[in-house]
C-alpha positions in Angstrom: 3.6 -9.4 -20.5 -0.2 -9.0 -19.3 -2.0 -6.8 -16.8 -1.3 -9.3 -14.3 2.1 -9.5 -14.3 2.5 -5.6 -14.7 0.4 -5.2 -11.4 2.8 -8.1 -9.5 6.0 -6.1 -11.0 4.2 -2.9 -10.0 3.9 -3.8 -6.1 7.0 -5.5 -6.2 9.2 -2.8 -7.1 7.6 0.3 -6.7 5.0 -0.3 -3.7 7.6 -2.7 -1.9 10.0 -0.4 -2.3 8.6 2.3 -1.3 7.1 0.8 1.9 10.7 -0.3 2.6 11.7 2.9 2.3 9.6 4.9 4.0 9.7 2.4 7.0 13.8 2.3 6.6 14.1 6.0 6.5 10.8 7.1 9.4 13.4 9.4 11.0 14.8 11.4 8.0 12.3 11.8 5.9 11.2 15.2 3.9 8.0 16.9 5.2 6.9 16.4 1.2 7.0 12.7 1.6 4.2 12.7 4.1 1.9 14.5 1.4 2.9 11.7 -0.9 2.1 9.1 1.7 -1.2 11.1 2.3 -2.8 11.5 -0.8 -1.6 8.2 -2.2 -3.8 7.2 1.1 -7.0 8.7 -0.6 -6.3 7.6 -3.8 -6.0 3.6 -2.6 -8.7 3.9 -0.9 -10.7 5.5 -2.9 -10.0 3.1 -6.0 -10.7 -0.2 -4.1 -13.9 1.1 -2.7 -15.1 1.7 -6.4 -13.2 -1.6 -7.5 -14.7 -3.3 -4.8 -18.2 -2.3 -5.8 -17.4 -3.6 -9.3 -16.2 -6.9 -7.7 -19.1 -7.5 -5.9 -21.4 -6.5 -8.7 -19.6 -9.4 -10.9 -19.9 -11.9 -8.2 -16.2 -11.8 -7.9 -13.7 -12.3 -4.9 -12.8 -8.8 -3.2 -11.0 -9.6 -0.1 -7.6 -8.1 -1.0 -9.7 -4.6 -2.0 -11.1 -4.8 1.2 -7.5 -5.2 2.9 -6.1 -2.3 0.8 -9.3 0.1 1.8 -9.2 -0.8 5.8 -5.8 -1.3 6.3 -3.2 0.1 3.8 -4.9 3.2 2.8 -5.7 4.2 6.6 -2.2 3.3 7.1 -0.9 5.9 5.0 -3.4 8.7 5.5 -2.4 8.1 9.2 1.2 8.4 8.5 1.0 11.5 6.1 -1.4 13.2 8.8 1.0 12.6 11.5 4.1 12.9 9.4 7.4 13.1 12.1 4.9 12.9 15.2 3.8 9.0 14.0 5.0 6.9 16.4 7.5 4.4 15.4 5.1 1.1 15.6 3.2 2.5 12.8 6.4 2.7 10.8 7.3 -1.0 11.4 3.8 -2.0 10.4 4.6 -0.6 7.0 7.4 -1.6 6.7 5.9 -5.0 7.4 3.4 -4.9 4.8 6.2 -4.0 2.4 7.9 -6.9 3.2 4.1 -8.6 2.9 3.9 -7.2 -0.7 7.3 -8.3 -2.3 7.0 -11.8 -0.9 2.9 -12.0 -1.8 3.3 -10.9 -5.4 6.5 -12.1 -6.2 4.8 -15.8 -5.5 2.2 -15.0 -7.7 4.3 -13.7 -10.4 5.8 -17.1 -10.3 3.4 -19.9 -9.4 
């Protein structure tokens, strides 16, 4: 198995999941889980800001770094800030984009 198909497996079961989750569960979760959700915020974006440099040093494509540093990692930091008080819409967006990331890397796991 290569790097490749670790990272598809990765998002597929643990990101996926977890967006499912977390989106699922909004109402009940524990207070810890939105210091999860908050500092895995950072840490996303964080990493695809400096793999997104690297990217664009090597002439090579960066658009899903980009998606993961203006989208997904605000989208956590903004649900682990707000923790019970995030309204429910931002919920459904993640629970969207877990949706996004099962279907998106379980086709290119495949094909």
């Amino acid at each position: 198995m290569n790097t490749e198909q670790l990272v598809h497996f990765f998002h597929i079961i643990i990101v996926g999941g977890l967006f499912l989750y977390v989106g699922i569960k909004r109402n009940t979760l524990a207070n810890y889980m939105f210091s999860i959700l908050l500092g895995l915020g950072i840490i996303i974006v964080l990493y695809h800001a400096y793999k997104t440099y690297n990217n664009i040093s090597l002439g090579k494509s960066y658009w899903i770094n980009l998606m993961h540093i203006l989208i997904i990692g605000p989208l956590l930091i903004y649900i682990g800030l707000n923790g019970e008080n995030t309204s429910r819409k931002y919920f459904e967006i993640l629970l969207m984009l877990g949706f996004a990331s099962i279907g998106y890397h379980f086709y290119y796991l495949y094909y």
